[in-house]
BALO-663086 format. One record per residue: residue number from 0; x, y, z of N, C-alpha, C, O in turn; residue in one letter. Coordinates in pm, 1 decimal. Each point is the difference from the previous one (the first is absolute). Layout:
REM residues N
(atom NUM, (X, Y, Z), (X, Y, Z), (X, Y, Z), (X, Y, Z), 'A')
...
//
This chain:
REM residues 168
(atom 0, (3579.4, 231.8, -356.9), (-123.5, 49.3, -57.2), (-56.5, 110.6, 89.9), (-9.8, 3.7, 122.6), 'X')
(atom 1, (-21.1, 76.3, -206.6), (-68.4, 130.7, 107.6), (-158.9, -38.5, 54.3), (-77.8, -17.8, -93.7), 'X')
(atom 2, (41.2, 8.2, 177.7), (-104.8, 0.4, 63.2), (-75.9, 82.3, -60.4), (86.5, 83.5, -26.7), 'X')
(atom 3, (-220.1, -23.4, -33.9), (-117.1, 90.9, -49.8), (-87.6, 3.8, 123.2), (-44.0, -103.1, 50.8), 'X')
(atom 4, (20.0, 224.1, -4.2), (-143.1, 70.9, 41.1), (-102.2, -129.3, 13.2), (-37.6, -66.3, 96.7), 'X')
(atom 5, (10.9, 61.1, -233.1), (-111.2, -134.5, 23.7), (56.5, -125.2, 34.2), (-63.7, -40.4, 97.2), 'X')
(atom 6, (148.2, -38.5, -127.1), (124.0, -139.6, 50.5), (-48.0, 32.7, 175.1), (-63.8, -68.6, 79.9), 'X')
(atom 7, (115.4, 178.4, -70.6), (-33.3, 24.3, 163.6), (-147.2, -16.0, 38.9), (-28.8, -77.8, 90.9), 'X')
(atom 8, (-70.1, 150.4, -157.8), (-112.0, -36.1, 57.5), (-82.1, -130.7, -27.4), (-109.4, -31.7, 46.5), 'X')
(atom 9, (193.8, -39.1, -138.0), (-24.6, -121.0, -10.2), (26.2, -98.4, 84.5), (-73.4, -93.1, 33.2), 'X')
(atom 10, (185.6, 119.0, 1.4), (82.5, -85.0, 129.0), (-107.8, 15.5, 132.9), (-49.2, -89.4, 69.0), 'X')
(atom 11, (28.9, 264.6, -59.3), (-60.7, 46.2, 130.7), (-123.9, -78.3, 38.5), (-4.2, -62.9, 105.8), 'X')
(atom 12, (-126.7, 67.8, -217.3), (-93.5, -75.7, -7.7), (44.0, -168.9, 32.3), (-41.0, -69.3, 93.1), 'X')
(atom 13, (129.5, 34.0, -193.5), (-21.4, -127.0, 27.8), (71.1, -54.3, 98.5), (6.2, -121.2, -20.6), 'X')
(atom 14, (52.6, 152.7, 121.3), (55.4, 37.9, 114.5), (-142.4, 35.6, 146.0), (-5.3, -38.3, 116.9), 'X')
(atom 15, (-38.3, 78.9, -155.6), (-112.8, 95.8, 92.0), (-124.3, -131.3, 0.3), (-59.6, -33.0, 102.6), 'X')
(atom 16, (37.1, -30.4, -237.9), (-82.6, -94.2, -18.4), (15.3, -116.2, 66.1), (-92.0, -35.5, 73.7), 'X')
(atom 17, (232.6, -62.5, -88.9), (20.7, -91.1, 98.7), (14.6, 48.5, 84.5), (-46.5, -91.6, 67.9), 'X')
(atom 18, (82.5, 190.5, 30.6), (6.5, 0.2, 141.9), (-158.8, 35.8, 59.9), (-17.3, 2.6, 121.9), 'X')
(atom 19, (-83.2, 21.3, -205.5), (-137.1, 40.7, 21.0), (-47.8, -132.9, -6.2), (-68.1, -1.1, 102.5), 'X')
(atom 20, (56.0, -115.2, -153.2), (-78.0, -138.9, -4.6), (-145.7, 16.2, 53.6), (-112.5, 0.2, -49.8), 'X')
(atom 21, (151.5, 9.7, 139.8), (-169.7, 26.1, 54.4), (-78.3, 118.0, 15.9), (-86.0, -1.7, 88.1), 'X')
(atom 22, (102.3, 116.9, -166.8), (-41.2, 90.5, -12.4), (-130.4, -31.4, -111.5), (14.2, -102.4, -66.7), 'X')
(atom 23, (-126.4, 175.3, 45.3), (-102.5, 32.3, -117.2), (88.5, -68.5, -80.2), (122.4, -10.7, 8.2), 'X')
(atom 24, (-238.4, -54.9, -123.6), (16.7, -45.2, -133.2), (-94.2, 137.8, -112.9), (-32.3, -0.1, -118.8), 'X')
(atom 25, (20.0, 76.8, 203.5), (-144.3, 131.8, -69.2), (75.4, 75.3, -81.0), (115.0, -43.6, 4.7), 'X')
(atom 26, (-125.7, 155.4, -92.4), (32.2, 84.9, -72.6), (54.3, 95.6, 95.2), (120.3, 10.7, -23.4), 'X')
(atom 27, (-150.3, 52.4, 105.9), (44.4, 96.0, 83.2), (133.4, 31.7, 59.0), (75.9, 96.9, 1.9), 'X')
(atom 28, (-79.5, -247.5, 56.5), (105.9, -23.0, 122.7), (-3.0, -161.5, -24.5), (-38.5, -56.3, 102.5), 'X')
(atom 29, (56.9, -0.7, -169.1), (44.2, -95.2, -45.5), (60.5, -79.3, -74.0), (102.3, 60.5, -32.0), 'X')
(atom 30, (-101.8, -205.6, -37.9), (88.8, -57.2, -115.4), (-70.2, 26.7, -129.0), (49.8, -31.6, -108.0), 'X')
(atom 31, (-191.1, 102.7, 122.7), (-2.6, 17.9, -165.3), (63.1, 110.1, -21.3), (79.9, 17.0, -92.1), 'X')
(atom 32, (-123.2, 97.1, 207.9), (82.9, 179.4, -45.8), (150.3, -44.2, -20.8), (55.2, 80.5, -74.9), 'X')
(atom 33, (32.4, -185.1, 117.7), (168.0, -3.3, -5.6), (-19.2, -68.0, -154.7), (62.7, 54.9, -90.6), 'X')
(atom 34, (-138.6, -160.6, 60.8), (-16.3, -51.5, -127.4), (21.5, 81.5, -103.1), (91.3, -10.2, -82.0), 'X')
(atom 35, (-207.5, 122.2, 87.3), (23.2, 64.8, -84.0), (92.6, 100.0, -57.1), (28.5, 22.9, -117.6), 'X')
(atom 36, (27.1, 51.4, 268.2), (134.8, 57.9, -5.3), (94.9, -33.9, -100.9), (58.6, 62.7, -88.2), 'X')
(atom 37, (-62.7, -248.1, 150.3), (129.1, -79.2, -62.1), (-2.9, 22.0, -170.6), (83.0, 63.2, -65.4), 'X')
(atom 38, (-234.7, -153.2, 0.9), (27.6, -4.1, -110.2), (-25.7, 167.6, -83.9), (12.2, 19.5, -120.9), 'X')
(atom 39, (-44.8, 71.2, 212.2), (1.4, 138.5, -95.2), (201.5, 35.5, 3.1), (64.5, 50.9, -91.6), 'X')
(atom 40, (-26.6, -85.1, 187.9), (118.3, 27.3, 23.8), (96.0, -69.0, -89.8), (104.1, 51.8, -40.3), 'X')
(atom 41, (-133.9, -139.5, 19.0), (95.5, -117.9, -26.7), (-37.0, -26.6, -184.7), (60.9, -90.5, -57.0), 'X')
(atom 42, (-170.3, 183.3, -28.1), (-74.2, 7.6, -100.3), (197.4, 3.7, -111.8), (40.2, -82.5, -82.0), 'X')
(atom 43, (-0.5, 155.4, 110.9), (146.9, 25.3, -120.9), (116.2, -102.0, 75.3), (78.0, -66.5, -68.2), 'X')
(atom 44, (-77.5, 63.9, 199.5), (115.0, -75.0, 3.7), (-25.1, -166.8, -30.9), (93.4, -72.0, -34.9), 'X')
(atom 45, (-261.2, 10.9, 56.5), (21.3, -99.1, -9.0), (78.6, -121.8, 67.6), (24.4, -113.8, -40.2), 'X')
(atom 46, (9.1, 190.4, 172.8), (93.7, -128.1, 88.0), (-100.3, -155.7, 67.3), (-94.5, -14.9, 77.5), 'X')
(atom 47, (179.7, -73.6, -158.6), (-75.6, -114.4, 68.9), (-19.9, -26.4, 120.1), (-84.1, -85.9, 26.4), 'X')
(atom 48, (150.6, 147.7, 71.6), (-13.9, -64.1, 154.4), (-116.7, 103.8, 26.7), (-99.2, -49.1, 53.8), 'X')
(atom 49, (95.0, 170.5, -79.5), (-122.6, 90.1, 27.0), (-136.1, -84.6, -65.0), (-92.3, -19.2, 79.2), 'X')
(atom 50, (82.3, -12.8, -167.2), (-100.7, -79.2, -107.1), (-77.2, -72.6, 91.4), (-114.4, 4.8, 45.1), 'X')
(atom 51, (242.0, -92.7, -29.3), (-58.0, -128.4, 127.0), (-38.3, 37.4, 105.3), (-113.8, -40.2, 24.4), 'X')
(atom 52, (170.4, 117.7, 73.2), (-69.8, 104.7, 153.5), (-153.6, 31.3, -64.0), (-111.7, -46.4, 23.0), 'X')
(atom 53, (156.6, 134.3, -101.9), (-178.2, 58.8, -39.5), (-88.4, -117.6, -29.8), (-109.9, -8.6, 54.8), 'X')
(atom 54, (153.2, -84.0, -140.4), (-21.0, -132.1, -68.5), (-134.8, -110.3, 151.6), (-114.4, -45.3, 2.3), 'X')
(atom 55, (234.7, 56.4, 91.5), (11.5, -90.3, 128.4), (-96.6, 76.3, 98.2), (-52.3, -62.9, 92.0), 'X')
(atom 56, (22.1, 226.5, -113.3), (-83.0, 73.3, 80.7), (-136.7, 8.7, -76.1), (-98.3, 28.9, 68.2), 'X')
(atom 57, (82.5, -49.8, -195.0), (-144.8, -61.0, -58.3), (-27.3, -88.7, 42.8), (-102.8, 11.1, 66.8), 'X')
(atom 58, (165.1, -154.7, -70.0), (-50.0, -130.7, 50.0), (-19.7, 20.1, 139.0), (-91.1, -70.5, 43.6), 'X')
(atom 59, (143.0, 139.0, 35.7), (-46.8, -1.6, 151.8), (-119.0, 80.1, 16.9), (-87.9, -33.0, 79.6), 'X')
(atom 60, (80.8, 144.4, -156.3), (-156.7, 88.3, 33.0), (-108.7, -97.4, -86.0), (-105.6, -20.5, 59.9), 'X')
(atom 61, (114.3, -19.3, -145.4), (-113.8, -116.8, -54.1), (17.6, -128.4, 111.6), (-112.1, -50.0, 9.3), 'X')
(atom 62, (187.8, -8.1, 60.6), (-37.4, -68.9, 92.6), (-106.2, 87.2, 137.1), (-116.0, -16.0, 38.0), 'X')
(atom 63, (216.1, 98.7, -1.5), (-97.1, 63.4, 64.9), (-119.5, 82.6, 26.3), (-64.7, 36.8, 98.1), 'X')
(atom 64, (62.1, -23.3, -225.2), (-118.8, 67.2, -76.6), (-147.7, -61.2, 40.2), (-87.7, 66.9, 54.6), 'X')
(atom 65, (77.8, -178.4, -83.9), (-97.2, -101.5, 2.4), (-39.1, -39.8, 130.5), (-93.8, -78.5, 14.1), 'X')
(atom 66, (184.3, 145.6, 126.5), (-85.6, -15.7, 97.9), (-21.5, 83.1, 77.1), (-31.2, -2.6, 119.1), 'X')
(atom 67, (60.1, 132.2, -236.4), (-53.5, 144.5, 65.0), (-96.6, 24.9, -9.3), (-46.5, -46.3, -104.1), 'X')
(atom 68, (-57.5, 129.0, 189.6), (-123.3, 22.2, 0.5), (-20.9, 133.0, -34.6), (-94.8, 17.9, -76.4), 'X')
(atom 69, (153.4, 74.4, 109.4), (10.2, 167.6, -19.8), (21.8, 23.7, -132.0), (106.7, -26.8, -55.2), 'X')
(atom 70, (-204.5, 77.2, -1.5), (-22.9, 79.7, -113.0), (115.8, 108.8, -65.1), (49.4, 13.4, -111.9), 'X')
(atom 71, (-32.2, 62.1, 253.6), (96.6, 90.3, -14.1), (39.8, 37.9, -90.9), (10.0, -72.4, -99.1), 'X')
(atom 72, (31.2, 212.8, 99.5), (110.3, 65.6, -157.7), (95.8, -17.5, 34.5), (85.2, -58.2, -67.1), 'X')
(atom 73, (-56.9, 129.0, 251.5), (159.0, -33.4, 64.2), (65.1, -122.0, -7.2), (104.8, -29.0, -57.8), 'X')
(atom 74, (-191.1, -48.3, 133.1), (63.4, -92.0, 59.6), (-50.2, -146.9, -34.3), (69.3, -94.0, 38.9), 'X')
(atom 75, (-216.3, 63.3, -128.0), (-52.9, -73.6, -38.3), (-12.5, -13.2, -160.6), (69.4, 73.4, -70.4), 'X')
(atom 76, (-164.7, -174.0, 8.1), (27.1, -58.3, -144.6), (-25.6, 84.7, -36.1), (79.8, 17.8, -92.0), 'X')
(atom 77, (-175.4, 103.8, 98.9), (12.8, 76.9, -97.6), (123.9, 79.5, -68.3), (13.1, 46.3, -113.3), 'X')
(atom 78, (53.9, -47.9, 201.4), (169.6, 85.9, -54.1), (55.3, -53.3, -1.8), (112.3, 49.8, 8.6), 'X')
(atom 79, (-115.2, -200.7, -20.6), (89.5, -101.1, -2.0), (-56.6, -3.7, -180.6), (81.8, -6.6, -91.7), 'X')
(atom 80, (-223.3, 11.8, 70.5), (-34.4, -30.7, -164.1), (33.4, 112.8, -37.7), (72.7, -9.2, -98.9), 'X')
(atom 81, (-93.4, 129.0, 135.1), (68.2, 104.1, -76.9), (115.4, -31.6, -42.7), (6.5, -26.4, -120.0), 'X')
(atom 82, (94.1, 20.3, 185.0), (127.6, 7.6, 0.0), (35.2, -119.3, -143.9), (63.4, 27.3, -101.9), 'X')
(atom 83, (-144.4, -192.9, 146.9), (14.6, -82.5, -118.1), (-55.2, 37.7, -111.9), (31.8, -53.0, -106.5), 'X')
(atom 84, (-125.7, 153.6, 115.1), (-79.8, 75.5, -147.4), (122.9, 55.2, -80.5), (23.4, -14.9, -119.9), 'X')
(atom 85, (51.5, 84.0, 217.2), (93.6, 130.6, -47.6), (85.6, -96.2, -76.1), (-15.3, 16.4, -121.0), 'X')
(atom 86, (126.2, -140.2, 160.1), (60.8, -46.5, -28.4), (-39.0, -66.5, -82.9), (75.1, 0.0, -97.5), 'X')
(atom 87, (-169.7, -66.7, 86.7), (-56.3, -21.4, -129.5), (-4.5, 37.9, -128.0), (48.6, -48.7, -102.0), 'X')
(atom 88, (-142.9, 183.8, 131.7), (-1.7, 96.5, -73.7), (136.1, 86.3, -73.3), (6.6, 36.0, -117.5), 'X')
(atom 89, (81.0, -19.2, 208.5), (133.7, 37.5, -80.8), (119.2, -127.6, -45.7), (114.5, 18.7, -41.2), 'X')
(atom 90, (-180.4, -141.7, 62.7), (64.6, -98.9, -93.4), (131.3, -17.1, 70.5), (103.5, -7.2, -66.2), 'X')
(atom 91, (-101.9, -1.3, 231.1), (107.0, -78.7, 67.2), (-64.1, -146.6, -8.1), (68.5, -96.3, -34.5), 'X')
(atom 92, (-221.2, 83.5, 72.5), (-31.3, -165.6, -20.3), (-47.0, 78.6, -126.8), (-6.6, 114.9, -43.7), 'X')
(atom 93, (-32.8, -293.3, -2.1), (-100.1, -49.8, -123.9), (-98.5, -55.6, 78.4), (-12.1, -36.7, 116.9), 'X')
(atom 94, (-62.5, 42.5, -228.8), (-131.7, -102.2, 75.5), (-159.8, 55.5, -27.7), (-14.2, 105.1, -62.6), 'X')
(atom 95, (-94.8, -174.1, 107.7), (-120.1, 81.5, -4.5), (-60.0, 44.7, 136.2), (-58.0, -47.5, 97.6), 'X')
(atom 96, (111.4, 183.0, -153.1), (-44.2, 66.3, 168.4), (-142.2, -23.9, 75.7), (-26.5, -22.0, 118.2), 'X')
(atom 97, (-43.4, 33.5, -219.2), (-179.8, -49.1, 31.8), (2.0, -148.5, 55.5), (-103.2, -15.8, 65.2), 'X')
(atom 98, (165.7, -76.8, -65.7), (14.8, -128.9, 42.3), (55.6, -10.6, 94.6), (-36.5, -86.7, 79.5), 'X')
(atom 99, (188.2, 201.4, -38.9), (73.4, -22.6, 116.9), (-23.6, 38.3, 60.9), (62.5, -20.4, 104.0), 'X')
(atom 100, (-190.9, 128.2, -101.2), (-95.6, 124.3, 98.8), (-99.1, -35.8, 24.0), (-66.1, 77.9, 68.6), 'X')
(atom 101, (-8.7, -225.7, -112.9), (-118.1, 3.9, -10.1), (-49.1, -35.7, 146.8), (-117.9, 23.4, 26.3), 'X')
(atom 102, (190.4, -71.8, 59.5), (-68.4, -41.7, 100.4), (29.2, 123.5, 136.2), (-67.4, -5.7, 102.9), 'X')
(atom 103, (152.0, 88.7, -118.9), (36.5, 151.2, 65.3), (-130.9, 109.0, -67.6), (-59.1, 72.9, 79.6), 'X')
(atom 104, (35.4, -70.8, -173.9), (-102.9, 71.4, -108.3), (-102.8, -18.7, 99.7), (-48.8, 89.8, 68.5), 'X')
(atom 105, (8.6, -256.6, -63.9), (-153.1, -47.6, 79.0), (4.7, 55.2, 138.4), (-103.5, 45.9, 48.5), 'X')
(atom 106, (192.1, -46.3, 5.2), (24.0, 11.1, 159.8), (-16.5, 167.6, 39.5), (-52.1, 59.4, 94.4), 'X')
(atom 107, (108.0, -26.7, -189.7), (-3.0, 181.9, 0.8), (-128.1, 47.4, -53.1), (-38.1, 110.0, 40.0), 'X')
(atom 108, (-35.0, -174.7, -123.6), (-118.0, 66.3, -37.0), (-113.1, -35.2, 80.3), (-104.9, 63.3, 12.9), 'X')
(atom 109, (149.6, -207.1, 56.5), (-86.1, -37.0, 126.0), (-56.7, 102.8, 134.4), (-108.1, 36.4, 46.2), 'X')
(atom 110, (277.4, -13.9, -14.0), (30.4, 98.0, 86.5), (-130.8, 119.1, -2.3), (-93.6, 31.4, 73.6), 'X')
(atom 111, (155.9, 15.6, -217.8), (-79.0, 90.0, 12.0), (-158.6, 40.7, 3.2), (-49.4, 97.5, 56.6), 'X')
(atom 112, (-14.0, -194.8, -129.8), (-136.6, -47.0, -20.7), (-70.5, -32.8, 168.2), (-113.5, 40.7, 24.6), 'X')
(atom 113, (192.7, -115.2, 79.4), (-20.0, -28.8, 96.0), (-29.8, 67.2, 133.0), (-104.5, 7.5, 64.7), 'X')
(atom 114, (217.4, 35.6, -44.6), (90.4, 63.4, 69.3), (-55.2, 111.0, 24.7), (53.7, 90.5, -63.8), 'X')
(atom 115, (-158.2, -49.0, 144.4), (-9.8, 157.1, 53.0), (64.0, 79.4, 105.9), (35.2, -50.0, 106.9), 'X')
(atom 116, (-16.2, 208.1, -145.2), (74.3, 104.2, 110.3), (166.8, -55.0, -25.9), (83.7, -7.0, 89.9), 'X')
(atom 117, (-59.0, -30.7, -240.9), (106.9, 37.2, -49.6), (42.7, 76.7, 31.2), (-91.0, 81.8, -13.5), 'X')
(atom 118, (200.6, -10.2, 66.4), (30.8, 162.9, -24.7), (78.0, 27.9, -170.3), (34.0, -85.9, -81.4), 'X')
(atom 119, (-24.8, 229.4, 71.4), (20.2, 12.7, -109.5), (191.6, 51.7, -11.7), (49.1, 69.3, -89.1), 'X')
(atom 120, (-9.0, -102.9, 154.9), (124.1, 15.0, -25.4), (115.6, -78.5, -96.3), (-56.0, -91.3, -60.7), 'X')
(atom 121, (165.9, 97.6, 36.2), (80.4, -90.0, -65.8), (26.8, -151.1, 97.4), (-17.1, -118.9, -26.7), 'X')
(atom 122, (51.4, 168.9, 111.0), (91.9, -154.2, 76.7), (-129.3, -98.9, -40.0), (-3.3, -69.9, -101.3), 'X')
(atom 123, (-75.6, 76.5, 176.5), (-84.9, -117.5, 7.9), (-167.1, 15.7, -33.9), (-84.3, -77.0, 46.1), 'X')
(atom 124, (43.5, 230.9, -166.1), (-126.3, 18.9, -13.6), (21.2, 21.3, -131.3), (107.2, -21.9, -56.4), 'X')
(atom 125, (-225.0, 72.2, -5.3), (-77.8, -17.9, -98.4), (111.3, 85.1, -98.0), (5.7, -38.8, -116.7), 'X')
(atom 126, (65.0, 129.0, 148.1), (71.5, 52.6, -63.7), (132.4, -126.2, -81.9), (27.7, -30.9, -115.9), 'X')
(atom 127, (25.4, -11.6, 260.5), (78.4, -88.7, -41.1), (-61.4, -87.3, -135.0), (51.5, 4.4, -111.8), 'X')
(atom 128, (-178.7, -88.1, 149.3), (-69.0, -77.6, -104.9), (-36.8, 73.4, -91.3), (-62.7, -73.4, -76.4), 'X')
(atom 129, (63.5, 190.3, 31.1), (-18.9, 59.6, -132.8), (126.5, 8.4, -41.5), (-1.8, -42.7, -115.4), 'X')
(atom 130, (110.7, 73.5, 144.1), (156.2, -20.3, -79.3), (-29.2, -144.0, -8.4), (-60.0, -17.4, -106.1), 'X')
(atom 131, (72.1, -73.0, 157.2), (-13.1, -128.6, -95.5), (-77.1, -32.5, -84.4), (24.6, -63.4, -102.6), 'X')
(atom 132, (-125.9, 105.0, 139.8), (-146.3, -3.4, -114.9), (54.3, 88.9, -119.1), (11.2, -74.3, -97.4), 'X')
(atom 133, (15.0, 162.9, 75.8), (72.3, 104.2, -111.9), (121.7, -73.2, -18.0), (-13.4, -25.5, -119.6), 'X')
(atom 134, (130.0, -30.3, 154.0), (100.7, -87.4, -56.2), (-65.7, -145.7, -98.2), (50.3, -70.6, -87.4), 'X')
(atom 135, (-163.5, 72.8, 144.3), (25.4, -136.5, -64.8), (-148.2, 26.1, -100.9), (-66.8, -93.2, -44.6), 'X')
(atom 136, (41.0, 215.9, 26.0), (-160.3, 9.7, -74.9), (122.6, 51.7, -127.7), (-5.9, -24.6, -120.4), 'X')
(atom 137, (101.2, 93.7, 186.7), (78.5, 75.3, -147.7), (110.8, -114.2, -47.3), (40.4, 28.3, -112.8), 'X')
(atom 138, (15.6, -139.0, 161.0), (17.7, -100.5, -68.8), (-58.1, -12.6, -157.6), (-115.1, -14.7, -41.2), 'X')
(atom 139, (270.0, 29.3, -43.5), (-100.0, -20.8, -133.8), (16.3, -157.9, -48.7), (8.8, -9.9, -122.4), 'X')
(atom 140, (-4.6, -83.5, 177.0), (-23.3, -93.1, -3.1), (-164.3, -24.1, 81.4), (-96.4, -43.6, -62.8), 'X')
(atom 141, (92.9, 65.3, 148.1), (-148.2, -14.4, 43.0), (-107.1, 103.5, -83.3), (-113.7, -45.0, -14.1), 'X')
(atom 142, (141.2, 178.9, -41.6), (-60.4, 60.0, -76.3), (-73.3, -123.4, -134.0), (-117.0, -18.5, -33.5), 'X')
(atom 143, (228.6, -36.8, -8.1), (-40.4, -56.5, -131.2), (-115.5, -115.9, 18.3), (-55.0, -63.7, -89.8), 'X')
(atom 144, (29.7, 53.0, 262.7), (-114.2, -84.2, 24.6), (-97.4, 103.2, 18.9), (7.6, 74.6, 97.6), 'X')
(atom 145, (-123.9, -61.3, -206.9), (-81.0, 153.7, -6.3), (-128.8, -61.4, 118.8), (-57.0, 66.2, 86.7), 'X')
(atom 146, (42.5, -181.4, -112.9), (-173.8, 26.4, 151.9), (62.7, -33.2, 103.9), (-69.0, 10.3, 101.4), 'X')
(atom 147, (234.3, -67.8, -75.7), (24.7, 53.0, 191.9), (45.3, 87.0, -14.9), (23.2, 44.8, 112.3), 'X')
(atom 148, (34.7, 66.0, -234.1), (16.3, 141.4, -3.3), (-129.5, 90.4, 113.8), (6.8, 53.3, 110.7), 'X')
(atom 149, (-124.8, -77.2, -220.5), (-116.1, 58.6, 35.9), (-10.0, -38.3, 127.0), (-23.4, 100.2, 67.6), 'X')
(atom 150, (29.0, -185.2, -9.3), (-72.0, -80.3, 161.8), (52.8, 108.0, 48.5), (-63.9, 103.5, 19.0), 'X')
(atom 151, (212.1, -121.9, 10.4), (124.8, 123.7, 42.2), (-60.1, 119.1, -11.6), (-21.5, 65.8, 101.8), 'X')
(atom 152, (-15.4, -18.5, -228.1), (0.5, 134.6, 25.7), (-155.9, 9.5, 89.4), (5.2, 73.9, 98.3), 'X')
(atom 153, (-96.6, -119.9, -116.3), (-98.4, 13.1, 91.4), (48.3, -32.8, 176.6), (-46.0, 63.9, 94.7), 'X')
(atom 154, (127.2, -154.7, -85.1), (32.4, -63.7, 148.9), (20.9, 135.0, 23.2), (-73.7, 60.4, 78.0), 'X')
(atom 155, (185.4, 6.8, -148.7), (117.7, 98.3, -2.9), (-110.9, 152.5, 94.1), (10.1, 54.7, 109.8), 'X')
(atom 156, (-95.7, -40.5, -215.8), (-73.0, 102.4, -17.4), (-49.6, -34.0, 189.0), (16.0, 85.4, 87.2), 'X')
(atom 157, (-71.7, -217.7, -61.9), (-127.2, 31.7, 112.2), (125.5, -2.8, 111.1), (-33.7, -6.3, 118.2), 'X')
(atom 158, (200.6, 11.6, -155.1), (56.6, 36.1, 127.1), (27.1, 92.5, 16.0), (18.6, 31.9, 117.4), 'X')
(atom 159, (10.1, 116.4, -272.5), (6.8, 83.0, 53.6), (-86.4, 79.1, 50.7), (35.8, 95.5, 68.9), 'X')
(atom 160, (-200.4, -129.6, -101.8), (-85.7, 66.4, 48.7), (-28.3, -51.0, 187.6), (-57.1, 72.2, 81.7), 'X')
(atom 161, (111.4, -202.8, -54.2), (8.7, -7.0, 112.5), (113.4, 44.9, 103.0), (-19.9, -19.4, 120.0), 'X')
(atom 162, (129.1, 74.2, -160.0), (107.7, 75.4, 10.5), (-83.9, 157.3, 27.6), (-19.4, 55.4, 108.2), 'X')
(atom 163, (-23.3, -5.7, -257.2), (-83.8, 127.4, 74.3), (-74.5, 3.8, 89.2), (6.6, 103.6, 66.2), 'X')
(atom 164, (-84.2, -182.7, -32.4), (-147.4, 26.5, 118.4), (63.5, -3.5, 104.3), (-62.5, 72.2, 77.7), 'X')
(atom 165, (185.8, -129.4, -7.0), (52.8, 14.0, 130.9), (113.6, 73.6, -17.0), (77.7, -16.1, 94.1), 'X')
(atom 166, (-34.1, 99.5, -188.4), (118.5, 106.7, 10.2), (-65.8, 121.6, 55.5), (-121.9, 13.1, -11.3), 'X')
(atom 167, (191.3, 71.5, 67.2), (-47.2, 116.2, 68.7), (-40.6, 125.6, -103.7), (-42.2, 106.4, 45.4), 'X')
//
């Protein structure tokens, strides 16, 4: 069998992943960013042992999920829920994303409500929390819920106006 371009970077990742174990579970530099690799990668070939890796690297970031404290886009739940939004959303899982987010949703909107001298960058500021806030406000499954639509778009609104007052 000929090896493919992608076969290889399938191998590479999931190769790179077990020898990383203790590396980030975050979107960045971690098991959700290889997660997602896997199942965008693996979308036509469908190989079961990839299924299960990606499969086996969800159940470990939802274990570890729950005793992370960092908000984060990088390296914390917030890009860890992005990432489960995305997959969601393009129908690698099933499920109700508003239910499997709901307690990452609370923690991130906490964050932000709380939390002063955010910076406004991606890794770990307000920027980052507006790509999740916009992934999961444009959810059209959460759309079809119209008054946490509205909440959203107001939450939405007082972050980007708090995004402007400390941009240069």
């Amino acid at each position: 069998m000929i090896e493919t371009t992608k076969d290889r970077l399938l191998s590479l990742i999931m190769e790179g992943a077990r020898q990383n174990r203790q590396e980030g579970f975050g979107l960045f530099k971690g098991d959700m960013g290889v997660c997602l690799a896997l199942f965008v990668l693996n979308r036509e070939k469908k190989d079961p042992v990839v299924e299960d890796f990606a499969d086996n690297l969800i159940d470990r970031i939802y274990a570890r999920a729950a005793k992370e404290k960092k908000a984060f886009f990088d390296t914390g739940f917030a890009g860890i829920g992005w990432g489960i939004n995305y997959l969601m959303e393009d129908h690698y899982y099933e499920g109700d994303v508003d239910e499997v987010l709901k307690d990452i949703d609370a923690a991130v909107f906490k964050e932000i409500n709380t939390v002063s001298g955010i910076p406004t960058n991606v890794s770990n500021g307000l920027l980052g929390y507006l790509i999740y806030s916009v992934a999961r406000l444009g959810n059209p499954e959460h759309v079809r819920n119209t008054v946490l639509h509205e909440i959203d778009k107001d939450f939405l609104r007082g972050l980007i106006i708090r995004i402007d007052k400390i941009s240069p």
